[in-house]
C-alpha atoms as an extended CHARMM CRD file, in Angstrom:
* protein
*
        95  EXT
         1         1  UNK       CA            -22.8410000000        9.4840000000      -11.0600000000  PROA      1               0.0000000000
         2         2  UNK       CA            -19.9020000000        8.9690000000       -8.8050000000  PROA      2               0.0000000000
         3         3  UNK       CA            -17.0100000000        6.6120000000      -10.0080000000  PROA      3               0.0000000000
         4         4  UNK       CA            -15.0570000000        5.0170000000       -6.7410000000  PROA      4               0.0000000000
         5         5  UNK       CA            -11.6880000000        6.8590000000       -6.8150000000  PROA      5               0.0000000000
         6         6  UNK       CA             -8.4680000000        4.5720000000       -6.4610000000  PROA      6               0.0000000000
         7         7  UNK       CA             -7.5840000000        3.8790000000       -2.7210000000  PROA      7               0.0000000000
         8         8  UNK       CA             -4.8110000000        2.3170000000       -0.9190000000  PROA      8               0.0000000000
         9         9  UNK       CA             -4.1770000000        1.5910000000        2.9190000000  PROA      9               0.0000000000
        10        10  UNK       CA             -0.1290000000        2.2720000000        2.6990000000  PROA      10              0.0000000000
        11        11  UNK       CA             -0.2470000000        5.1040000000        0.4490000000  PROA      11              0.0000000000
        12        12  UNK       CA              3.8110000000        5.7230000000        1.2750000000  PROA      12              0.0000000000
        13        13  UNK       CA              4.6000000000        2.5210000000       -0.8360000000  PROA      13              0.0000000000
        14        14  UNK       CA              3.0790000000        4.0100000000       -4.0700000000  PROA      14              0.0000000000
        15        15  UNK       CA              6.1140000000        5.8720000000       -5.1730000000  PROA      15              0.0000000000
        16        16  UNK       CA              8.8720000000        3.1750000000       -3.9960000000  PROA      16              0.0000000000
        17        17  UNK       CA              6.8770000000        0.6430000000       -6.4820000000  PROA      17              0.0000000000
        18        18  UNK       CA              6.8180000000        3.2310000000       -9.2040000000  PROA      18              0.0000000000
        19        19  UNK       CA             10.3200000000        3.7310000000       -8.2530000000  PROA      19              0.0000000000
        20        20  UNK       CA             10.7760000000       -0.5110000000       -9.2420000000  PROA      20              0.0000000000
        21        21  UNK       CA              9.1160000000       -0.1920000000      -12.1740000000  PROA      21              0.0000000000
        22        22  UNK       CA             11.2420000000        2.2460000000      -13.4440000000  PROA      22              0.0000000000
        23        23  UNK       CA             14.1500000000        0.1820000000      -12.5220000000  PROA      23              0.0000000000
        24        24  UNK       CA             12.9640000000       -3.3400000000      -12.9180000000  PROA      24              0.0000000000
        25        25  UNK       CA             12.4310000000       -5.1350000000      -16.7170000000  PROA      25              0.0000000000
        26        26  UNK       CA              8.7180000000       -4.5820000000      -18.2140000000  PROA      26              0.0000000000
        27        27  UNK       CA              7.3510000000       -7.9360000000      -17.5210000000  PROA      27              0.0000000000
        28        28  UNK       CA              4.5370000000       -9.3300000000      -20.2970000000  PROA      28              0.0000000000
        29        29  UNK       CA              2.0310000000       -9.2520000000      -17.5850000000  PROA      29              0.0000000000
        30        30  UNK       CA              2.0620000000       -7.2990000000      -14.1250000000  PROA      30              0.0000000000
        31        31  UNK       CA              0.6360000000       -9.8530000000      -11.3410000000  PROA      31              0.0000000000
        32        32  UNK       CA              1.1030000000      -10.3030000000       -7.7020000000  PROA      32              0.0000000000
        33        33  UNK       CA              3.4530000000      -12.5310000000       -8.5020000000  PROA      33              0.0000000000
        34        34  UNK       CA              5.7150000000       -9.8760000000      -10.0780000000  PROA      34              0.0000000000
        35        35  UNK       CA              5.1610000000       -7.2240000000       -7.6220000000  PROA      35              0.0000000000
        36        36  UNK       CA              6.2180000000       -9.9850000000       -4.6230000000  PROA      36              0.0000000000
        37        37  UNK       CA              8.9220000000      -11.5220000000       -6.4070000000  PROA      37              0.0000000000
        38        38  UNK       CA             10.9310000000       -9.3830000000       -9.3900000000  PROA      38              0.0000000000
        39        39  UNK       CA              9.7610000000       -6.2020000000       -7.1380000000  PROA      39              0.0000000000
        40        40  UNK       CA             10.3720000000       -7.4850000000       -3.9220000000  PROA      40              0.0000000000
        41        41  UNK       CA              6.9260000000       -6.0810000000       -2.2940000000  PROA      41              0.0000000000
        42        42  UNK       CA              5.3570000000       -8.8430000000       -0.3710000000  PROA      42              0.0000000000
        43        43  UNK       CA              1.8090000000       -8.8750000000        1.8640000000  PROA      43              0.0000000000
        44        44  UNK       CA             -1.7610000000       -7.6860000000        1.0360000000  PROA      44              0.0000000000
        45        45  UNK       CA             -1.8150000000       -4.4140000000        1.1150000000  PROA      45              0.0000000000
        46        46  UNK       CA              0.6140000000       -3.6070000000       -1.6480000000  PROA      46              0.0000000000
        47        47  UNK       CA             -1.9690000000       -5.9440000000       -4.0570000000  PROA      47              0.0000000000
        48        48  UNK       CA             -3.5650000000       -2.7900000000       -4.0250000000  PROA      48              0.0000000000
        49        49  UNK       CA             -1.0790000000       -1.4820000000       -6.4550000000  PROA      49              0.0000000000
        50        50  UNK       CA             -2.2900000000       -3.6110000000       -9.2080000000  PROA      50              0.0000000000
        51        51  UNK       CA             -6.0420000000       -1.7340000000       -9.2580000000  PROA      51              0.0000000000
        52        52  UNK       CA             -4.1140000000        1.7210000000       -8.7930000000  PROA      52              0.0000000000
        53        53  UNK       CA             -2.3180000000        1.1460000000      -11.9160000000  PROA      53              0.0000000000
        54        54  UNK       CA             -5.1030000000       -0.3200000000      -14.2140000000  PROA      54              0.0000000000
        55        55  UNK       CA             -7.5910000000        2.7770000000      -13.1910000000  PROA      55              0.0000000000
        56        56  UNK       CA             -4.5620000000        5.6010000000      -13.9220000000  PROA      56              0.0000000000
        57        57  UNK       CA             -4.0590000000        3.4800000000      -17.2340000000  PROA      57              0.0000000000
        58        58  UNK       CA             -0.7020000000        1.8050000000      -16.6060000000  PROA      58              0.0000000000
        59        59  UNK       CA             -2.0070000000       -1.7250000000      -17.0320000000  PROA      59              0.0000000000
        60        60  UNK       CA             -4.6450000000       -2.8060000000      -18.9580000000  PROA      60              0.0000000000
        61        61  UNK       CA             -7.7830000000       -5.0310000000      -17.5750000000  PROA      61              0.0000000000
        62        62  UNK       CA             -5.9510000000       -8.1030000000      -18.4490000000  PROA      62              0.0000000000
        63        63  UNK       CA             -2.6930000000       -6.5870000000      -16.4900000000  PROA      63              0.0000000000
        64        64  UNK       CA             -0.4920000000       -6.0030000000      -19.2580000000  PROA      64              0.0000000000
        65        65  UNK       CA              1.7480000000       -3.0330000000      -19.6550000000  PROA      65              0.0000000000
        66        66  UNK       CA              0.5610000000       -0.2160000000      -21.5330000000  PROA      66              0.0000000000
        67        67  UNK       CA              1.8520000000        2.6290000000      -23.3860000000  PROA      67              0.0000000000
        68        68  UNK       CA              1.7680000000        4.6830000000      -20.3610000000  PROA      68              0.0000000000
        69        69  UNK       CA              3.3100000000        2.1760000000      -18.6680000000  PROA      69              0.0000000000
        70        70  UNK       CA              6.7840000000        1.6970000000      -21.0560000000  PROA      70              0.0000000000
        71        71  UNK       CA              6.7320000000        6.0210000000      -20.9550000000  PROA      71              0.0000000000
        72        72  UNK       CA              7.0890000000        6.3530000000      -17.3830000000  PROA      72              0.0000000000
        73        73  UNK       CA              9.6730000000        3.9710000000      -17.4370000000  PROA      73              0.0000000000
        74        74  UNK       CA             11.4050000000        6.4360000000      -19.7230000000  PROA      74              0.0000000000
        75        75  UNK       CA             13.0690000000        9.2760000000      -17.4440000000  PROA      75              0.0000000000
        76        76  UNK       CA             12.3260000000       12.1780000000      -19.9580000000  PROA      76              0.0000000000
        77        77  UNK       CA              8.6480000000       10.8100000000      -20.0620000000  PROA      77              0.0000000000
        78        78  UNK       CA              8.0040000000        9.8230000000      -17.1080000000  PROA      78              0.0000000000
        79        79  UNK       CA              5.8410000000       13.4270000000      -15.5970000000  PROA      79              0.0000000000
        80        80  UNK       CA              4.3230000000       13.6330000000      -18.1740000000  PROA      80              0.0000000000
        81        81  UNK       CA              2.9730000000        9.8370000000      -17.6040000000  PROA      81              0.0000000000
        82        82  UNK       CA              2.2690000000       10.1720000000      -14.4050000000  PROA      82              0.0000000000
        83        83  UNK       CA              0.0960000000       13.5960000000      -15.1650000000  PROA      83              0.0000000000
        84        84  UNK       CA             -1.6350000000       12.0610000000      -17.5780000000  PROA      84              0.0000000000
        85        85  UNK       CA             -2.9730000000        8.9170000000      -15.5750000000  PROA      85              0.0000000000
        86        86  UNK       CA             -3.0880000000       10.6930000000      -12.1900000000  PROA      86              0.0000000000
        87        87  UNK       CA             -5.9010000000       12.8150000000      -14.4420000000  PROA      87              0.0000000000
        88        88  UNK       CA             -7.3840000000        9.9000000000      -15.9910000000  PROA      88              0.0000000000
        89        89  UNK       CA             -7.2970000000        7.8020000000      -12.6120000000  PROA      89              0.0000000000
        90        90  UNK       CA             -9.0570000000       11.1960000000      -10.6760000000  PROA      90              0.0000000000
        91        91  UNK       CA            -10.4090000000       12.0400000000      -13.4470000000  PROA      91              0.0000000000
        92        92  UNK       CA            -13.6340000000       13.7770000000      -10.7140000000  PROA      92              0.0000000000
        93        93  UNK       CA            -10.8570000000       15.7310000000       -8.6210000000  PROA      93              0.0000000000
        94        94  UNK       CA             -9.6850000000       17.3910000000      -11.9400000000  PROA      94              0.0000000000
        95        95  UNK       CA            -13.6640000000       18.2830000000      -13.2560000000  PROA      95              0.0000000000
């Protein structure tokens, strides 16, 4: 059975968030309100981040940070994060 496969409508603001996250403080829990105001990305469409991250395993269901998470924020673990949940997030792409 097909799984629906992470989607976002401004697919060019995916790596200038991940590029925030590496810069910004981990917060306890990532919300909208984070992403608009310690991230700076305001409007509807970059919500869409928030799914993206929980289905490649960088937040957890309740949106806290997770492992993955605080080892992309470290530069000389940060590919390897990124593999890792871009496999578990497209996990049908990869089979």
């Amino acid at each position: 059975m097909a799984t629906k496969l992470p989607y976002v409508v401004q697919p060019g603001s995916i790596s200038k968030i991940f590029e925030k996250v590496r810069q910004a403080q981990t917060p306890e829990r990532f919300t909208v309100d984070f992403l608009q105001t310690k991230l700076g990305f305001r409007g509807g469409n970059y919500r869409q981040f928030i799914p993206l991250a929980k289905k490649i395993g960088f937040l957890g269901t309740d949106g806290k940070p997770t492992d993955s998470y605080k080892r992309f924020r470290n530069s000389e673990q940060a590919g390897a994060a990124m593999a890792a949940g871009m496999r578990l997030g497209f996990r049908e792409l990869f089979e």
